[in-house]
N, C-alpha and C positions, 0 to 999 in steps of 0.2 A: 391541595398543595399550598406551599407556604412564597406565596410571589415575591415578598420583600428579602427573603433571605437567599445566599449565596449558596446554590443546589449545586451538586456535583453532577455531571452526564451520567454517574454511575446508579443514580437515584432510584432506580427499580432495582438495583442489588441493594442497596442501602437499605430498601424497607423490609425485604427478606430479611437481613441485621438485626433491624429493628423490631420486624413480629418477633424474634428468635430470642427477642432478651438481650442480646450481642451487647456489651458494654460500649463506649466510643472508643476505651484504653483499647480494647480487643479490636475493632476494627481498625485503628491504628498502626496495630501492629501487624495484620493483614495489607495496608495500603503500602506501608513501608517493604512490605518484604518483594514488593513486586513492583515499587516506583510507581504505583497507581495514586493520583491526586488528594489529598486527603480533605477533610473541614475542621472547622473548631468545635468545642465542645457546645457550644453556643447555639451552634445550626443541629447539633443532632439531639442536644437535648429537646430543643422547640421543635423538631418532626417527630421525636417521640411524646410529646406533650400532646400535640395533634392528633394523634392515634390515639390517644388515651382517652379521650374526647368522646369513643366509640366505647361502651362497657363491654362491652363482650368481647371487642379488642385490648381493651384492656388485660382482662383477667388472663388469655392469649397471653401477651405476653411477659405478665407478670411471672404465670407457670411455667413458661420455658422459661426464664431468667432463672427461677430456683432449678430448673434441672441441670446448669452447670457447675463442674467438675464432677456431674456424676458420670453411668453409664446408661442414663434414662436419654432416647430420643426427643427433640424437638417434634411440635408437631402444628400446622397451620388448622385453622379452620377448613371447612369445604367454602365455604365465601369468600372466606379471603383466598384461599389459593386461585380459585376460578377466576379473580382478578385479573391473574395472570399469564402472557400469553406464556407457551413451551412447558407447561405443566410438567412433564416430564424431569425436565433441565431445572425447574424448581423444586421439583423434590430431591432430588440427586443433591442440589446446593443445600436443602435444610439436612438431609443425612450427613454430606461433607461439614455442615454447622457445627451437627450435636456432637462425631469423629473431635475435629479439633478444639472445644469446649470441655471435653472430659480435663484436658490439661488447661487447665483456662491460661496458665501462665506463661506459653511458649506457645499457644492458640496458632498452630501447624496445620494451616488449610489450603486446600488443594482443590481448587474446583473440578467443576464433569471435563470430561474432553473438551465439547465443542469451545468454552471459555479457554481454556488452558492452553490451548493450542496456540491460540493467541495472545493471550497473557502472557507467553514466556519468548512468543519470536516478536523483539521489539521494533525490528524495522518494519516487521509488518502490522505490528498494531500500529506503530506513525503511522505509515502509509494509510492503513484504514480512520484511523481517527482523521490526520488530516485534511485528507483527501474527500471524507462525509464535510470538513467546514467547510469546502470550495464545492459543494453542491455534487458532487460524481457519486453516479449511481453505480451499483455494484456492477453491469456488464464491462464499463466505460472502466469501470477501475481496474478489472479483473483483467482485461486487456493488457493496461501498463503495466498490470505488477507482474504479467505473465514475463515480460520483458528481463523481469529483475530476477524474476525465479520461477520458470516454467512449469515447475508443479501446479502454480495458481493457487484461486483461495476456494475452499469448498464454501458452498454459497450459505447451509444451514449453519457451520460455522460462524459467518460472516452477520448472518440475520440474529444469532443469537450473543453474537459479540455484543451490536451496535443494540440491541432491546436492552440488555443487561447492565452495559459498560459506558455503554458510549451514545446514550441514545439523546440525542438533541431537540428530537421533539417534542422530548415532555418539559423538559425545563425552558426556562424564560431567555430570551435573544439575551437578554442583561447579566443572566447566570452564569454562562461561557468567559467573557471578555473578565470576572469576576474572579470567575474561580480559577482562571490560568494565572493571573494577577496574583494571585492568592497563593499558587503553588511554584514563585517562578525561580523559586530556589532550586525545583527539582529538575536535573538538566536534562531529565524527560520530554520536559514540554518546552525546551529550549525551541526544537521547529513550529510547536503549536502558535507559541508566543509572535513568531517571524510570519507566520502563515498567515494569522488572524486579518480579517479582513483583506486577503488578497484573494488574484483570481487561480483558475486551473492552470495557466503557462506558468506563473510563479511557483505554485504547488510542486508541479511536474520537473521546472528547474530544479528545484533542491534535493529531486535526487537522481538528477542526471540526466531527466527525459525531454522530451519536447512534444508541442498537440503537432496536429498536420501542419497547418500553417505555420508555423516556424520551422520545422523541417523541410517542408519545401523551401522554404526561403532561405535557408542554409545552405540546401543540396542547389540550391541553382546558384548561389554565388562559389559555391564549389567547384559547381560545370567550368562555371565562365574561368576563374582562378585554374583550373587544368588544363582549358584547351589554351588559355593564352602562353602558359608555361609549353607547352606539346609546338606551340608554334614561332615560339623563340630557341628550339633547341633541332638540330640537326637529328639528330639521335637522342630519341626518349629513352628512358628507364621503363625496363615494361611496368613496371609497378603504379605506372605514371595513367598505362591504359587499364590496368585494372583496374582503377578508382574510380576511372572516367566509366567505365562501363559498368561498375557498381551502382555509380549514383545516378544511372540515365535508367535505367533498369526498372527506378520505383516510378518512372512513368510509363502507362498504356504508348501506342504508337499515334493515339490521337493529340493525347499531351505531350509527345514530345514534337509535333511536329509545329503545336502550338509556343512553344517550347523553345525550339532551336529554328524558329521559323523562317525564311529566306527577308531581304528586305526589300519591299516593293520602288521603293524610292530609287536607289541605286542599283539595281537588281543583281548585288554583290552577294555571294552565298552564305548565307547562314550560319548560325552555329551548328545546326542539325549538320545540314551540307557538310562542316566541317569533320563533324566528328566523325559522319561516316565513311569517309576520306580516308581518313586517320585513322578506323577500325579496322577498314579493308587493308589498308597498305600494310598495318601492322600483324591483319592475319595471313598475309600473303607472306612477309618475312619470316613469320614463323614457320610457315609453312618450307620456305626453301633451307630453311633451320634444319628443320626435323626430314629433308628428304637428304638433307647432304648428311644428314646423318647416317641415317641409313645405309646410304650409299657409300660412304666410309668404312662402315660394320663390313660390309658386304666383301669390297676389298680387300680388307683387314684376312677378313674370314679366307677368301678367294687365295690370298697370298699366301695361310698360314699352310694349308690345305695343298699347295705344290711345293712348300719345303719339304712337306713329308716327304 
């Protein structure tokens, strides 16, 4: 690989491009159609100068180059494909190559699924680009994004995204900070650009989420903010105790006892103490709620029942 120059994360689909013959105009016109990062001519002519360096790789892909705008297939060597990992997902990409090459001029390419899938839902390629710079490994991510959209990510998706598209560990710490610089016109990488160099709670703020530790730390100053409201008011809103018992909820009975724990000093009761106070009296109103209801119907009933 070429360390001095400014490598795209896209760099193992690039060279696919490049065994292919792929022009830079043509790729170009492929990065644009999908807000994907692009480079200069600069960078792709020296990684195909590279390659050329190999004759056999050479003549590779001298011959694919003359096979555009026909209806002749691309085709890799057996070495160079074994290069690479998802074998499969690389042939599927040089078939999809040599498809949109017959038109070299509107070069209408559409990658395999597992790419595609990704490629076209942009919150979730952030989220996965992202979310790989602040170090999150697919379970730990798969978790939050389940948050945002329950379906979640399929994982062979995900492994074939970040090898192909996104893959950070083949390019240089220097190549990232680089080539976002490079592309920061595209308002793609608007959150890339915000994210760089920050941690996971940053990450996870920008789109709404939070790690444990700031949610605890949110839902307890929420406790405290409800019960003191519940006990400046004669008459709550019930809506007032279902919050309180939403956000007690996300603790076990061990944490909340550590939680809302009584105070040894003045041995004045708790917030625990309090709430369950305040839980009880409120299920016990509702309770003569729903019996004088009842008991109403009943009447109601009893009465219509001796007009007849």
């Amino acid at each position: 690989m070429i360390p001095y120059l400014i490598l795209p994360p896209n760099i193992v689909l690039l060279l696919i491009f490049v065994y292919c013959g792929i022009p830079w105009t043509n790729y170009c016109i492929w990065c644009k159609s999908l807000d994907v990062g692009d480079i200069t001519q600069e960078v792709y002519n020296a990684i195909i100068a590279e390659e050329k360096t190999n004759r056999t790789i050479e003549e590779m892909i001298v011959s694919n180059h003359n096979k555009m705008g026909t209806d002749k297939k691309f085709e890799l060597q057996n070495d160079v494909r074994a290069k690479f990992e998802f074998p499969e997902i690389v042939d599927q990409i040089v078939n999809a190559l040599s498809q949109a090459s017959q038109n070299k001029d509107t070069f209408e390419l559409i990658m395999p699924e597992p790419l595609q899938q990704i490629l076209q839902k942009y919150k979730r390629r952030q989220f996965i680009e992202c979310g790989s710079m602040v170090g999150l490994q697919f379970y730990k991510l798969e978790q939050y994004w389940q948050i945002i959209e329950p379906t979640g990510i399929v994982r062979e998706h995900y492994d074939a995204y970040k090898y192909f598209l996104w893959n950070l560990e083949v390019i240089t710490k220097i190549s990232l900070p680089d080539f976002l610089k490079q592309n920061n016109r595209n308002p793609f990488y608007g959150l890339h650009n915000r994210i760089l160099g920050k941690d996971e709670s940053y990450f996870l703020g920008c789109f709404g989420l939070q790690d444990k530790q700031g949610f605890n730390k949110n839902n307890y100053k929420l406790i405290n903010s409800t019960l003191k409201m519940l006990g400046s008011m004669d008459e709550a809103p019930k809506e007032l105790y279902s919050l309180l018992d939403l956000c007690s909820s996300q603790y076990g009975r061990a944490k909340k006892d550590k939680l809302f724990a009584s105070s040894t000093q003045n041995k004045s009761p708790g917030l625990f103490d309090k709430y369950e106070k305040i839980k009880s009296e409120a299920a016990l109103r509702l309770h003569k709620e729903n019996r004088d209801y009842q008991l109403k119907k009943l009447h109601d009933k009893s009465k219509n029942n001796k007009g007849k």
